[in-house]
PDBQT receptor file of N, H, CA, C and O in Angstrom, charges set to zero:
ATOM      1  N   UNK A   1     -19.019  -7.887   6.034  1.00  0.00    +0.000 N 
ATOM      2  CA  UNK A   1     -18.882  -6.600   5.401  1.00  0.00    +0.000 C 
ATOM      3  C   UNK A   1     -19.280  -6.697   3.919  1.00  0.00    +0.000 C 
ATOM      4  O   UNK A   1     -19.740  -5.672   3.417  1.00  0.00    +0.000 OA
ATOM      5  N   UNK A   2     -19.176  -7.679   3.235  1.00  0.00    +0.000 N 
ATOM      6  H   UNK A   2     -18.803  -8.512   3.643  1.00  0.00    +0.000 HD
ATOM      7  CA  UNK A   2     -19.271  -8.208   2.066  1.00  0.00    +0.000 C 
ATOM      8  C   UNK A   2     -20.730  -7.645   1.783  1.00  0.00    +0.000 C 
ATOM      9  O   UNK A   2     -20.836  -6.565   1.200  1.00  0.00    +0.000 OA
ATOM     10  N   UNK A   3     -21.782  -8.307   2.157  1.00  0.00    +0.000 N 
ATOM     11  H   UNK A   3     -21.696  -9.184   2.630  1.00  0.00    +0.000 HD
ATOM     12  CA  UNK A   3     -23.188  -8.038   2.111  1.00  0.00    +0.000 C 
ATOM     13  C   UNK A   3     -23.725  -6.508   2.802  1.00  0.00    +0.000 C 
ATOM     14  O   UNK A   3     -24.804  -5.922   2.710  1.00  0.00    +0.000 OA
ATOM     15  N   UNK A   4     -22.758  -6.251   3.350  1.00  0.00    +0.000 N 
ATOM     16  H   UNK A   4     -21.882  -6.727   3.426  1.00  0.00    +0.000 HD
ATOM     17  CA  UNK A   4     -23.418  -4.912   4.086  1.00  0.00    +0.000 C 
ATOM     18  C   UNK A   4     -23.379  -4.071   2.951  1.00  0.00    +0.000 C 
ATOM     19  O   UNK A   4     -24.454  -3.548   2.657  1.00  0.00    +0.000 OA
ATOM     20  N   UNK A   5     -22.349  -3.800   2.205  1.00  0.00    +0.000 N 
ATOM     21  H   UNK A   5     -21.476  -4.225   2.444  1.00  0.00    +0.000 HD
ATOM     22  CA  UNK A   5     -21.819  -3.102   0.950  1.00  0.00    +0.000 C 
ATOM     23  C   UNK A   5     -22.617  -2.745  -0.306  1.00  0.00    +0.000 C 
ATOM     24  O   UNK A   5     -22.680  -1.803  -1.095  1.00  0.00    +0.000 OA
ATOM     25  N   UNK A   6     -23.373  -4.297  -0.068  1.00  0.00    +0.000 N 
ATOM     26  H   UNK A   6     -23.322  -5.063   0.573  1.00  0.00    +0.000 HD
ATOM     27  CA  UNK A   6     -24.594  -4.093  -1.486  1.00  0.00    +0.000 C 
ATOM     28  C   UNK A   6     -25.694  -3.112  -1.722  1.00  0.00    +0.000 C 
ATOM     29  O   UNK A   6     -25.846  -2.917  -2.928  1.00  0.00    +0.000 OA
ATOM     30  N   UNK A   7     -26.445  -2.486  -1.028  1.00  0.00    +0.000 N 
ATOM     31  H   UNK A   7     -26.322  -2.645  -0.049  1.00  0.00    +0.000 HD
ATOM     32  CA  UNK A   7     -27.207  -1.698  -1.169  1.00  0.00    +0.000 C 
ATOM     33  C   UNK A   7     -26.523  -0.487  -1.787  1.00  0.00    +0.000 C 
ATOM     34  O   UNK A   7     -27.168   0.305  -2.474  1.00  0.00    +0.000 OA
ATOM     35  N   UNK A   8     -24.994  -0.308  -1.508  1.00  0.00    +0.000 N 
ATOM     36  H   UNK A   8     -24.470  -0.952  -0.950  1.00  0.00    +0.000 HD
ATOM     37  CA  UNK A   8     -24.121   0.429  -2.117  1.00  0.00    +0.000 C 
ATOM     38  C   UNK A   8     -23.936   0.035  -3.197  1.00  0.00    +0.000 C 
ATOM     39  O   UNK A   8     -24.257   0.908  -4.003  1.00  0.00    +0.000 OA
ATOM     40  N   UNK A   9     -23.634  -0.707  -3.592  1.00  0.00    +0.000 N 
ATOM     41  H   UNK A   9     -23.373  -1.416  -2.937  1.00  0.00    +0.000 HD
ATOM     42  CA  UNK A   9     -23.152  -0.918  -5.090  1.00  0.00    +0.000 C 
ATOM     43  C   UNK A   9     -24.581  -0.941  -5.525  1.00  0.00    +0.000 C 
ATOM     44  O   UNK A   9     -24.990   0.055  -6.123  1.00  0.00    +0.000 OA
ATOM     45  N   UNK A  10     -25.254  -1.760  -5.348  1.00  0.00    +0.000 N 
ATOM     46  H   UNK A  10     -24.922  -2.569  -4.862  1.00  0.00    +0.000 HD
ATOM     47  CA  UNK A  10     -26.641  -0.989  -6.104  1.00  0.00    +0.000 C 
ATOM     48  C   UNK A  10     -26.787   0.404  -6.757  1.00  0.00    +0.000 C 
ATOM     49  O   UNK A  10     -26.786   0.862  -7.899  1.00  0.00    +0.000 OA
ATOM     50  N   UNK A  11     -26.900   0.822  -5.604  1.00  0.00    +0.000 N 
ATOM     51  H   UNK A  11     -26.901   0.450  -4.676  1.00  0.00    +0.000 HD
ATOM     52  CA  UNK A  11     -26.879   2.359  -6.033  1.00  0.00    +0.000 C 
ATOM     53  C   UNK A  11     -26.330   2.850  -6.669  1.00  0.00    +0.000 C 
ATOM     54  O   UNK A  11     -26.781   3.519  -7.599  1.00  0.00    +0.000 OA
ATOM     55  N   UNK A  12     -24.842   2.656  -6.329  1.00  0.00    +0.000 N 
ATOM     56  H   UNK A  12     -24.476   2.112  -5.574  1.00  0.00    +0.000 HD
ATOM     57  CA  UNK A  12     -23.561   3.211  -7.033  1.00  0.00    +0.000 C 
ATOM     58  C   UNK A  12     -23.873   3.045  -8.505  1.00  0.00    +0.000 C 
ATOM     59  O   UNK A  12     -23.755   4.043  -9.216  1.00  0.00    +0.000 OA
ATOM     60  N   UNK A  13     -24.409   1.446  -9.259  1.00  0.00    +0.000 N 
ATOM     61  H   UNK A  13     -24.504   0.635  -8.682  1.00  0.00    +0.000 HD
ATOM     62  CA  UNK A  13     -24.043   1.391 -10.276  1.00  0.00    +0.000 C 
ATOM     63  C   UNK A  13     -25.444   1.473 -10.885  1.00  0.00    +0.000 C 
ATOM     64  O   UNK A  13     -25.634   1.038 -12.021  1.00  0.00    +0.000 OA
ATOM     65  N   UNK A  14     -26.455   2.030 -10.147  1.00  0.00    +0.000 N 
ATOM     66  H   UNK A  14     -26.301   2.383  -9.224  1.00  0.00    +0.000 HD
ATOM     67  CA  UNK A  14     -27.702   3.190 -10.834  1.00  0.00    +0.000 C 
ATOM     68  C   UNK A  14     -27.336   4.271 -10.671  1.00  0.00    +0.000 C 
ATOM     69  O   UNK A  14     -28.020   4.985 -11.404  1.00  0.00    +0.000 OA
ATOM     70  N   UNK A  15     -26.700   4.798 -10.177  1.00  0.00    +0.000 N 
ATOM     71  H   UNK A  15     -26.145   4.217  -9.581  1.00  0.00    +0.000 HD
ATOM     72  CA  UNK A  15     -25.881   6.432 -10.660  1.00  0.00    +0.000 C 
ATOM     73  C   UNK A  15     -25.024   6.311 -11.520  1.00  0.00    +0.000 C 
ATOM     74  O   UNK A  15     -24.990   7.155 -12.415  1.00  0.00    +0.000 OA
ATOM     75  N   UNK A  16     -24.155   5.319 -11.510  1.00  0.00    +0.000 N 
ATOM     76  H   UNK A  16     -24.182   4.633 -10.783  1.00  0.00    +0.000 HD
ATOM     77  CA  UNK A  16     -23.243   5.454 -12.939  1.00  0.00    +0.000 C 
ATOM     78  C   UNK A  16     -23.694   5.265 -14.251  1.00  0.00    +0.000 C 
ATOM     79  O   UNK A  16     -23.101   5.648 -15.260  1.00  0.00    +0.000 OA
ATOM     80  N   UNK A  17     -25.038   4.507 -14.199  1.00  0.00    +0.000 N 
ATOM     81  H   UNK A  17     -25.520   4.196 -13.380  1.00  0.00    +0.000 HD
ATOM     82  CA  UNK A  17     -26.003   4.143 -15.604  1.00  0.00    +0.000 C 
ATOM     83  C   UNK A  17     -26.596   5.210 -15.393  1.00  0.00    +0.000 C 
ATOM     84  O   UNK A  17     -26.797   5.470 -16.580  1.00  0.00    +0.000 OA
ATOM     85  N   UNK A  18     -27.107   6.162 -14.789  1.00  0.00    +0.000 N 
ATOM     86  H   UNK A  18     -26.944   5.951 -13.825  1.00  0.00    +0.000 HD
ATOM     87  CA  UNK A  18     -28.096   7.138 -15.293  1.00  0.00    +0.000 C 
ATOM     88  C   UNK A  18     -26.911   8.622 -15.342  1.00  0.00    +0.000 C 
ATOM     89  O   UNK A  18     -27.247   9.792 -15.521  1.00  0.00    +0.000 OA
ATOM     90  N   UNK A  19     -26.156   8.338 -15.223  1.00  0.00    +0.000 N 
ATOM     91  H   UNK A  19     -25.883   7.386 -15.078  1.00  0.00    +0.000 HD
ATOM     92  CA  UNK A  19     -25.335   9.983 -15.178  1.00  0.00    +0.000 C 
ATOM     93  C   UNK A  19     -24.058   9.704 -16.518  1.00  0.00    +0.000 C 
ATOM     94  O   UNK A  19     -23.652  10.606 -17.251  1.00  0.00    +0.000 OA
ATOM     95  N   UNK A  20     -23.554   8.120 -16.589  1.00  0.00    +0.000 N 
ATOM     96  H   UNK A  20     -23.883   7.387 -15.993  1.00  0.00    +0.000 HD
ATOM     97  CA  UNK A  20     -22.479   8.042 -17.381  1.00  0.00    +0.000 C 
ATOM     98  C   UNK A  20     -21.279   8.291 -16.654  1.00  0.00    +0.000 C 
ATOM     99  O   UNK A  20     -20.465   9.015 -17.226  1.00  0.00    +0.000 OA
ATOM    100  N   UNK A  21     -20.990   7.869 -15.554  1.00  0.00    +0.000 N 
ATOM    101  H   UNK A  21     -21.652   7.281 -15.089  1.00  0.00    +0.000 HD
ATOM    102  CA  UNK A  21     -19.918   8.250 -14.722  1.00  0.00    +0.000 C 
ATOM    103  C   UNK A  21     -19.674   6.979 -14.199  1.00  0.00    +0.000 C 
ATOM    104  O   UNK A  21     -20.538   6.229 -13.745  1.00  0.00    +0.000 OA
ATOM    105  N   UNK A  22     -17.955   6.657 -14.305  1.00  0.00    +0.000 N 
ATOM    106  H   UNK A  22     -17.253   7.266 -14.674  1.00  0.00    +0.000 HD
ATOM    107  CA  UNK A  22     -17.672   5.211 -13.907  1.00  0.00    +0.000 C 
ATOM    108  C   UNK A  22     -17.917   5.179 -12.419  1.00  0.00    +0.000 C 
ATOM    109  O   UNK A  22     -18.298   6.158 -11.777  1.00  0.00    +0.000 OA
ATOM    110  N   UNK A  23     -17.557   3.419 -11.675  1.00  0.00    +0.000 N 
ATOM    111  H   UNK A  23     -17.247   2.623 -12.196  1.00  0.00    +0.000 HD
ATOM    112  CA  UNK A  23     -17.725   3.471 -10.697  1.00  0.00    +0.000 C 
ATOM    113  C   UNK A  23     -16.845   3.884  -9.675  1.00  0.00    +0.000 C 
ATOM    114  O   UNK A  23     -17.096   4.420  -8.596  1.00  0.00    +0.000 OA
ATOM    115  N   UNK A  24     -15.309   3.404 -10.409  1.00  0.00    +0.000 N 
ATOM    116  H   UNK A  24     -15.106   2.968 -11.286  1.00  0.00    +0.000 HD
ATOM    117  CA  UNK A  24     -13.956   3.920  -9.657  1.00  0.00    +0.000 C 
ATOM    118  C   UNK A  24     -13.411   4.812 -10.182  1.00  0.00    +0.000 C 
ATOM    119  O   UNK A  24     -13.440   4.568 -11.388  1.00  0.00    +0.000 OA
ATOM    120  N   UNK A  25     -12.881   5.788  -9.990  1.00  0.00    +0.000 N 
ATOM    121  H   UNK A  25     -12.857   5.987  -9.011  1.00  0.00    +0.000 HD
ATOM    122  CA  UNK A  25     -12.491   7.471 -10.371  1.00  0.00    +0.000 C 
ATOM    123  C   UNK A  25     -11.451   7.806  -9.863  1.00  0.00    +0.000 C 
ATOM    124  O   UNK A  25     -11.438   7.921  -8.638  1.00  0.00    +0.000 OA
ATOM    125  N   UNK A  26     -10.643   7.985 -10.372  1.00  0.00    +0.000 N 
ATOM    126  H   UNK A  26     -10.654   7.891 -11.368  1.00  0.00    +0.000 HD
ATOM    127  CA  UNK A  26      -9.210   8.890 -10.022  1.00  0.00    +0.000 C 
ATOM    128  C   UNK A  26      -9.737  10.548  -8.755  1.00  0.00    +0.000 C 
ATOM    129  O   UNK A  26     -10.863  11.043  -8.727  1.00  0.00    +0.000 OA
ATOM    130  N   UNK A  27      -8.952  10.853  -8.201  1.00  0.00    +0.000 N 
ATOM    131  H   UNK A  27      -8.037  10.450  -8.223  1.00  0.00    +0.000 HD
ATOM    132  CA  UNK A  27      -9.279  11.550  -6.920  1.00  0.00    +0.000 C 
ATOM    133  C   UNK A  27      -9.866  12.767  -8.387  1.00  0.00    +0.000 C 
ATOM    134  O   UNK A  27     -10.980  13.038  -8.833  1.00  0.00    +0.000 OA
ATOM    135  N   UNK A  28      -9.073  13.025  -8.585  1.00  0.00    +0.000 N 
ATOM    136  H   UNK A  28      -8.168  12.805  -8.223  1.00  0.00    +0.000 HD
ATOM    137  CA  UNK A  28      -9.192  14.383 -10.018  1.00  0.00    +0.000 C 
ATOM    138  C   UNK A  28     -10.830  14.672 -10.309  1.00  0.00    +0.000 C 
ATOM    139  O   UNK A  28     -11.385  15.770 -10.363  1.00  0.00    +0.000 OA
ATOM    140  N   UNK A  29     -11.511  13.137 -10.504  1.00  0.00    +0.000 N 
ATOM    141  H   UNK A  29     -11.060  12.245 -10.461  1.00  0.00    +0.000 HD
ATOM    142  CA  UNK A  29     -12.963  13.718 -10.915  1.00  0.00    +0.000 C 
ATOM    143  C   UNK A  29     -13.528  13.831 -10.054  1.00  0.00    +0.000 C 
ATOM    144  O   UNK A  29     -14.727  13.822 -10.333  1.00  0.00    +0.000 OA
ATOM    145  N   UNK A  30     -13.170  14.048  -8.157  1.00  0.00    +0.000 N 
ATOM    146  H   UNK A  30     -12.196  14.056  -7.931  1.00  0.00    +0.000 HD
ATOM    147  CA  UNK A  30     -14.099  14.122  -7.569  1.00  0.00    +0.000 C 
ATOM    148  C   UNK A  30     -13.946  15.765  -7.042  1.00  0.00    +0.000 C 
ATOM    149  O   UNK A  30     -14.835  16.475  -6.571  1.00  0.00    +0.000 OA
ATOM    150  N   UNK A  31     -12.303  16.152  -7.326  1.00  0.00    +0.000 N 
ATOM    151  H   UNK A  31     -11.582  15.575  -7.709  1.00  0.00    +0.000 HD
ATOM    152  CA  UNK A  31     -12.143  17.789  -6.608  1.00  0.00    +0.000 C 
ATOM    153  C   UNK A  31     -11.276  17.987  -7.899  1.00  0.00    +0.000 C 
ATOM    154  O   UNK A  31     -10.054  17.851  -7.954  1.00  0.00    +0.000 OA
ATOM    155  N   UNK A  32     -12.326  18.417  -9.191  1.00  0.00    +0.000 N 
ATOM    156  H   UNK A  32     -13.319  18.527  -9.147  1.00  0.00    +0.000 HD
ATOM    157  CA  UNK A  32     -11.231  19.175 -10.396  1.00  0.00    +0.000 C 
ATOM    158  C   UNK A  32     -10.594  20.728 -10.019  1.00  0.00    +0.000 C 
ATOM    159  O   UNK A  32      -9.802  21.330 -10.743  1.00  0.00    +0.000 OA
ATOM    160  N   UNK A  33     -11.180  21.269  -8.596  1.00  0.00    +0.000 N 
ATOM    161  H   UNK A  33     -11.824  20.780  -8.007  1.00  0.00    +0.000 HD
ATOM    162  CA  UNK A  33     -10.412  22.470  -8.460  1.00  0.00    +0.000 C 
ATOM    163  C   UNK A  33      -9.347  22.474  -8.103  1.00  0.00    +0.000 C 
ATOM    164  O   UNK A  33      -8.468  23.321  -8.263  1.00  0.00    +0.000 OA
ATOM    165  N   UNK A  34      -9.332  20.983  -7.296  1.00  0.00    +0.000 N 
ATOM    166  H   UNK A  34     -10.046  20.295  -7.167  1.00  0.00    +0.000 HD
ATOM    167  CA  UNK A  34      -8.074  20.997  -6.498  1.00  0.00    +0.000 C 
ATOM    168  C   UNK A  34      -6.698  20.398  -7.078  1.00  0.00    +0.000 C 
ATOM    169  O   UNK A  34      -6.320  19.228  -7.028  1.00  0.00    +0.000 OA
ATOM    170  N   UNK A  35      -6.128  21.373  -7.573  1.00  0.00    +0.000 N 
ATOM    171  H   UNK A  35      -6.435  22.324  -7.614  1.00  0.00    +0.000 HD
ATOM    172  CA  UNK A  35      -4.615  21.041  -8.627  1.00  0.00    +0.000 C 
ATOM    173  C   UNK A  35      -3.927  20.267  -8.091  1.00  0.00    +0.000 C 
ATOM    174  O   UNK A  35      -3.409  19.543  -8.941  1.00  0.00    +0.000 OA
ATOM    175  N   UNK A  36      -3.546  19.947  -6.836  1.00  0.00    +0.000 N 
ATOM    176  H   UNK A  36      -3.967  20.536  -6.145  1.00  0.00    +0.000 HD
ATOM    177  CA  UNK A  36      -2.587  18.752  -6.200  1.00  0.00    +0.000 C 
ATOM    178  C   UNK A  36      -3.097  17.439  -6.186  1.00  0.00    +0.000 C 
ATOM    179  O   UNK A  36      -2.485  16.490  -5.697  1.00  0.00    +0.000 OA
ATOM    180  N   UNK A  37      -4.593  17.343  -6.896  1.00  0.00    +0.000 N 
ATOM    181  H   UNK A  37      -5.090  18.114  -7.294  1.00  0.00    +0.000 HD
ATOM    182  CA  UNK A  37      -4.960  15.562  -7.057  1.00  0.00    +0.000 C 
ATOM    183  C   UNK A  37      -4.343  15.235  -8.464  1.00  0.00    +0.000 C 
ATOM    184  O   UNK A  37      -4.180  14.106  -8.927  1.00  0.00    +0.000 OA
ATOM    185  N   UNK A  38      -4.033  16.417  -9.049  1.00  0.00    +0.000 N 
ATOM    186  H   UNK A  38      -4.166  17.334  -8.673  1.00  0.00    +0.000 HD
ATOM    187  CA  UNK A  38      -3.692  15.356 -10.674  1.00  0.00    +0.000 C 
ATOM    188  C   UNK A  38      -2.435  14.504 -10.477  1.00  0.00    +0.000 C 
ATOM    189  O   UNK A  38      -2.288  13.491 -11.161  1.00  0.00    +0.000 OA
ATOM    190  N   UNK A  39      -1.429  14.911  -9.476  1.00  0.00    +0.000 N 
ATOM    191  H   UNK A  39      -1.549  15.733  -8.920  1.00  0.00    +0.000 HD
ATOM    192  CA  UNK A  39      -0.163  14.202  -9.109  1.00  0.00    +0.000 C 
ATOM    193  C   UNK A  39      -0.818  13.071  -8.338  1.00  0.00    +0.000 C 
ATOM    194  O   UNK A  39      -0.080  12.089  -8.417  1.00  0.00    +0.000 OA
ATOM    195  N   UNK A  40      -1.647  12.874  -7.794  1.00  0.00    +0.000 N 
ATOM    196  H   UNK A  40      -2.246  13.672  -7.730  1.00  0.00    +0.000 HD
ATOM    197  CA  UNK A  40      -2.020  11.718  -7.085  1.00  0.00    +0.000 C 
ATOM    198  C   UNK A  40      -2.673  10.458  -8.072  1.00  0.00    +0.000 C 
ATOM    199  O   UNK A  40      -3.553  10.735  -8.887  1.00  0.00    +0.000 OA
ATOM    200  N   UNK A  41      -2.130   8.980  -7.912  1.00  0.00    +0.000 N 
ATOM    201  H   UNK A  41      -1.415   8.755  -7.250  1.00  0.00    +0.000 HD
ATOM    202  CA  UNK A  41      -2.403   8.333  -9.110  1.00  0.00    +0.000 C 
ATOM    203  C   UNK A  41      -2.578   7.057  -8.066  1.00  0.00    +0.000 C 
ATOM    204  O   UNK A  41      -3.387   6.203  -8.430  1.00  0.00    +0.000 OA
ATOM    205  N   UNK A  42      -2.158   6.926  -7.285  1.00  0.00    +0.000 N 
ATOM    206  H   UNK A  42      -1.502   7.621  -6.990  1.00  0.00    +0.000 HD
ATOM    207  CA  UNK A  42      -2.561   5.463  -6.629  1.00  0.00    +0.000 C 
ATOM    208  C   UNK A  42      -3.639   5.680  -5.671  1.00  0.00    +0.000 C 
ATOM    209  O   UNK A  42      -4.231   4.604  -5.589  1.00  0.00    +0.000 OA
ATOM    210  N   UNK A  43      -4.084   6.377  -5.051  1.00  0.00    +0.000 N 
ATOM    211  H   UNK A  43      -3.604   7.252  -5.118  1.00  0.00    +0.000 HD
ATOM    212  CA  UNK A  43      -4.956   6.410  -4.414  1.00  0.00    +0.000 C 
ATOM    213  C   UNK A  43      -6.792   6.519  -5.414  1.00  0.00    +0.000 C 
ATOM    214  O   UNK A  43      -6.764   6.963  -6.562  1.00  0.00    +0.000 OA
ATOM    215  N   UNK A  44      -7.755   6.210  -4.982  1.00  0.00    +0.000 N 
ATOM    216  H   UNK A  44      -7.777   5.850  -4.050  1.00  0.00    +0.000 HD
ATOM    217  CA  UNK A  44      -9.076   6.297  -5.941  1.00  0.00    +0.000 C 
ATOM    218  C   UNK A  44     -10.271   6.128  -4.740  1.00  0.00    +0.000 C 
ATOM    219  O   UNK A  44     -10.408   5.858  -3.547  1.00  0.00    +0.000 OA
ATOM    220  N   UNK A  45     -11.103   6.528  -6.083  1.00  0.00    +0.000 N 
ATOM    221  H   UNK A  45     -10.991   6.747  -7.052  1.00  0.00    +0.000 HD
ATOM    222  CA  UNK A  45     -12.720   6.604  -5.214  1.00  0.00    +0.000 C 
ATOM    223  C   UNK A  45     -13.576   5.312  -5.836  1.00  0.00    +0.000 C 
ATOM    224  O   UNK A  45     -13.832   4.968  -6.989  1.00  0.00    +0.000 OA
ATOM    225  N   UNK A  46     -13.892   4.773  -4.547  1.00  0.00    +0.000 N 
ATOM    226  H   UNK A  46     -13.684   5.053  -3.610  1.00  0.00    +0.000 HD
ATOM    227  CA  UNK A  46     -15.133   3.882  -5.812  1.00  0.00    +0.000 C 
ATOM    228  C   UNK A  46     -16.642   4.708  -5.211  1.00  0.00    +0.000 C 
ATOM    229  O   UNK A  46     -16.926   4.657  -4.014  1.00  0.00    +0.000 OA
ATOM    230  N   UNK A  47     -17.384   5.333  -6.066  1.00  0.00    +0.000 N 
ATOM    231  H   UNK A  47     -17.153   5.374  -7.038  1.00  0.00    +0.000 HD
ATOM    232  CA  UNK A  47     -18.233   6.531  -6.115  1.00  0.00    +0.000 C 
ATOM    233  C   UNK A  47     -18.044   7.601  -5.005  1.00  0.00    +0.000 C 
ATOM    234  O   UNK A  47     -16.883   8.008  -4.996  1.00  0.00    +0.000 OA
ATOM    235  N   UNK A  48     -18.502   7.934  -4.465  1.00  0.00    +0.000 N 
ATOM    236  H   UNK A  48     -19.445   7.603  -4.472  1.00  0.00    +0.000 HD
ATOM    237  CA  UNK A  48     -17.951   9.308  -3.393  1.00  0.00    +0.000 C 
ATOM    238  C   UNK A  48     -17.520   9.123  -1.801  1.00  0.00    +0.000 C 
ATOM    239  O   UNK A  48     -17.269   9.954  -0.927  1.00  0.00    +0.000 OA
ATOM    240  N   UNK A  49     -17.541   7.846  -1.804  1.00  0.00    +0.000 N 
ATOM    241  H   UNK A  49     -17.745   7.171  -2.514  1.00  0.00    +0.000 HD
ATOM    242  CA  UNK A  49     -17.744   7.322  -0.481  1.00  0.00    +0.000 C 
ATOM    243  C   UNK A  49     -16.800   6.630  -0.285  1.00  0.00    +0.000 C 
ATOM    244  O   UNK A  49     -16.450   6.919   0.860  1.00  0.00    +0.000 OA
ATOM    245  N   UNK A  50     -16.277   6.038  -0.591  1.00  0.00    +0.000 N 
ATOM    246  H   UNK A  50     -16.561   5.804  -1.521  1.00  0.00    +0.000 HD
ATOM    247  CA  UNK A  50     -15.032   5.034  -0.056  1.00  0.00    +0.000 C 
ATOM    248  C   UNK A  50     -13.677   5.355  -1.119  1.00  0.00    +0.000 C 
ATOM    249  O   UNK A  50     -13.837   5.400  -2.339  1.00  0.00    +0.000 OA
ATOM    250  N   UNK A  51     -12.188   5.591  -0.388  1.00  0.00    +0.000 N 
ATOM    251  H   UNK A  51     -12.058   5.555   0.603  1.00  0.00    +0.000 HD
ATOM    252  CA  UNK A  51     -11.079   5.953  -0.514  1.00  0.00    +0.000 C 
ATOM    253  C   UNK A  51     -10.473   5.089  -0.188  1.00  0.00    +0.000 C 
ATOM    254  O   UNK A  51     -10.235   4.837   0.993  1.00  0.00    +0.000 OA
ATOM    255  N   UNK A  52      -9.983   4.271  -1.385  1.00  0.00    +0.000 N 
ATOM    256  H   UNK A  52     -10.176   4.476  -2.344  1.00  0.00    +0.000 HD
ATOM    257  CA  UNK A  52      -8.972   3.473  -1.252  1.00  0.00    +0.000 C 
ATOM    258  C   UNK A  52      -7.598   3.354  -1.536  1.00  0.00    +0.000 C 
ATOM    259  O   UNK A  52      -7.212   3.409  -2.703  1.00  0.00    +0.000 OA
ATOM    260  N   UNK A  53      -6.962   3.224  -0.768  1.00  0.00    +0.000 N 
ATOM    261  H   UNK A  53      -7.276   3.179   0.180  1.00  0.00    +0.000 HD
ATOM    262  CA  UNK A  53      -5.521   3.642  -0.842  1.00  0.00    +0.000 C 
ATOM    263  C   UNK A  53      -4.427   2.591  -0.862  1.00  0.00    +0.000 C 
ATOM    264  O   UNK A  53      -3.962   2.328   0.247  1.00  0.00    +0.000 OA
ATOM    265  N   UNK A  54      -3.922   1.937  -1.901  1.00  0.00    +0.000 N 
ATOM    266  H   UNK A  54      -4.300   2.151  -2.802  1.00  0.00    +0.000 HD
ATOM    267  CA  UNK A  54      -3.504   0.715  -2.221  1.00  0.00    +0.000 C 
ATOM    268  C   UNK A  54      -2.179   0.479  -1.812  1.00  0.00    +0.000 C 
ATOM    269  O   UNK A  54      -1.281   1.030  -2.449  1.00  0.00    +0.000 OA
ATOM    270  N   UNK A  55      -1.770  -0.597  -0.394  1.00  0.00    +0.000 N 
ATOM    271  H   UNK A  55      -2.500  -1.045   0.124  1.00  0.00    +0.000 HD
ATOM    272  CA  UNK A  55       0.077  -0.522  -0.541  1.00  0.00    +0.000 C 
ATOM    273  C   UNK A  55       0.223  -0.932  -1.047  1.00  0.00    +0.000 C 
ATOM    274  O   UNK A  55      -0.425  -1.956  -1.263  1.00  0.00    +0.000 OA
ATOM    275  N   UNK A  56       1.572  -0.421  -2.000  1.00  0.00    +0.000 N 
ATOM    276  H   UNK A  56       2.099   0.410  -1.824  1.00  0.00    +0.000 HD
ATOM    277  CA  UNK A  56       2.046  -1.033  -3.428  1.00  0.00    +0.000 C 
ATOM    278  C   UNK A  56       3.573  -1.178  -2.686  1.00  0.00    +0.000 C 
ATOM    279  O   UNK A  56       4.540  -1.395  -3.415  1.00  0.00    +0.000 OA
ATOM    280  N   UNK A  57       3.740  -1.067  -1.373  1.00  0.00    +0.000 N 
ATOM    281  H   UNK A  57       2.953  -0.890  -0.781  1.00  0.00    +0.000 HD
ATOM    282  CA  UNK A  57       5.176  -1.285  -1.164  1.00  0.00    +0.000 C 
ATOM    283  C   UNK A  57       5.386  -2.423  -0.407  1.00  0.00    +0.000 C 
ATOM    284  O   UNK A  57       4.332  -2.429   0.228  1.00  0.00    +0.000 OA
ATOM    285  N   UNK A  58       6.075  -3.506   0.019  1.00  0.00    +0.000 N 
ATOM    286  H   UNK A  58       6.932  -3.501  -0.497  1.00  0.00    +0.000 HD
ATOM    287  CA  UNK A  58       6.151  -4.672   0.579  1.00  0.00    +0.000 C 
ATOM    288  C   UNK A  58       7.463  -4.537   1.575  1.00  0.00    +0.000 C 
ATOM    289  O   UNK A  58       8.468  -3.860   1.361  1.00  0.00    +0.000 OA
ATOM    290  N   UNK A  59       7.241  -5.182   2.465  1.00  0.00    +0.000 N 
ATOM    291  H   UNK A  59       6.424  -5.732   2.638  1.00  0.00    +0.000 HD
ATOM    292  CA  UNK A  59       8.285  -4.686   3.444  1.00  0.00    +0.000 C 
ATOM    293  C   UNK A  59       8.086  -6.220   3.926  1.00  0.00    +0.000 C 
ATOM    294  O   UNK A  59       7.044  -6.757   4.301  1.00  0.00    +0.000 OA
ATOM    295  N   UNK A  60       9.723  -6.910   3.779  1.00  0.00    +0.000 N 
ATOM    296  H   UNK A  60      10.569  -6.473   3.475  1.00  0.00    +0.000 HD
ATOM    297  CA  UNK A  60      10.235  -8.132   4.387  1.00  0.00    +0.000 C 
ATOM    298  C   UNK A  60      11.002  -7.590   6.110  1.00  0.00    +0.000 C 
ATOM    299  O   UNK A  60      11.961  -6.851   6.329  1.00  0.00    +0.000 OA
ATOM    300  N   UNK A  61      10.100  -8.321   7.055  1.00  0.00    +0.000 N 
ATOM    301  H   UNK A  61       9.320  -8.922   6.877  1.00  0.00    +0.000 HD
ATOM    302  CA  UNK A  61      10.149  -8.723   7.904  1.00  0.00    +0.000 C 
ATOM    303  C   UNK A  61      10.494  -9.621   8.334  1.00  0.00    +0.000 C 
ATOM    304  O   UNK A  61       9.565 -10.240   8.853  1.00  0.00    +0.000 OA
ATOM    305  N   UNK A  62      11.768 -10.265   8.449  1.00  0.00    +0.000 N 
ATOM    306  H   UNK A  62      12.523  -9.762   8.027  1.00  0.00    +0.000 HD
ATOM    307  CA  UNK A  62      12.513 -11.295   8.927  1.00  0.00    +0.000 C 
ATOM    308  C   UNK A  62      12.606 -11.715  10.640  1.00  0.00    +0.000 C 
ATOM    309  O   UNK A  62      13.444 -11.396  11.483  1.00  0.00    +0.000 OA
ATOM    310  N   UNK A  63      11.565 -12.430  10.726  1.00  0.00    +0.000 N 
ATOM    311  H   UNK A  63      10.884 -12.689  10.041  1.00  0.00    +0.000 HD
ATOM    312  CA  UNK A  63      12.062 -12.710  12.529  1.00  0.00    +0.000 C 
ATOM    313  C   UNK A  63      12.873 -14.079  12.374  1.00  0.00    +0.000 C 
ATOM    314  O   UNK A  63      12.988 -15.034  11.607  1.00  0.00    +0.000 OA
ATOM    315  N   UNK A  64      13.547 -13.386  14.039  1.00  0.00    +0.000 N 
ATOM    316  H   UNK A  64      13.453 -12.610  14.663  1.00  0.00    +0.000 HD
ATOM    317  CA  UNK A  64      14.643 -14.585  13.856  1.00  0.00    +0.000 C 
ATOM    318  C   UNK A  64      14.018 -14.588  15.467  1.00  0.00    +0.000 C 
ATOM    319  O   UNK A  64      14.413 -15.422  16.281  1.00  0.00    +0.000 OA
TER     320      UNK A  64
């Protein structure tokens, strides 16, 4: 998956040099109409295409 990706980031980061727009973006700069992304802070875009959604919660699972 690693190498499949690159032709993407290529791109990605010749659109961010020719427009001035980073590569990872808070949901906010991709739908500024939509008022319920400014509360959203862990989730992000890396350019318009991939949504990544980070668990930040850890859950201990103890088998016995």
């Amino acid at each position: 998956m690693r190498y499949s990706l690159a032709p993407f980031w290529y791109t990605l980061h010749h659109q961010a040099a020719m427009t001035s727009r980073t590569l990872v973006q808070p949901l906010h700069f991709e739908f500024p109409n939509e008022d319920i992304t400014l509360g959203i802070d862990r989730p992000f875009l890396i350019g318009r295409a991939i949504l990544v959604s980070p668990n930040l919660v850890s859950v201990n699972i103890n088998a016995k």
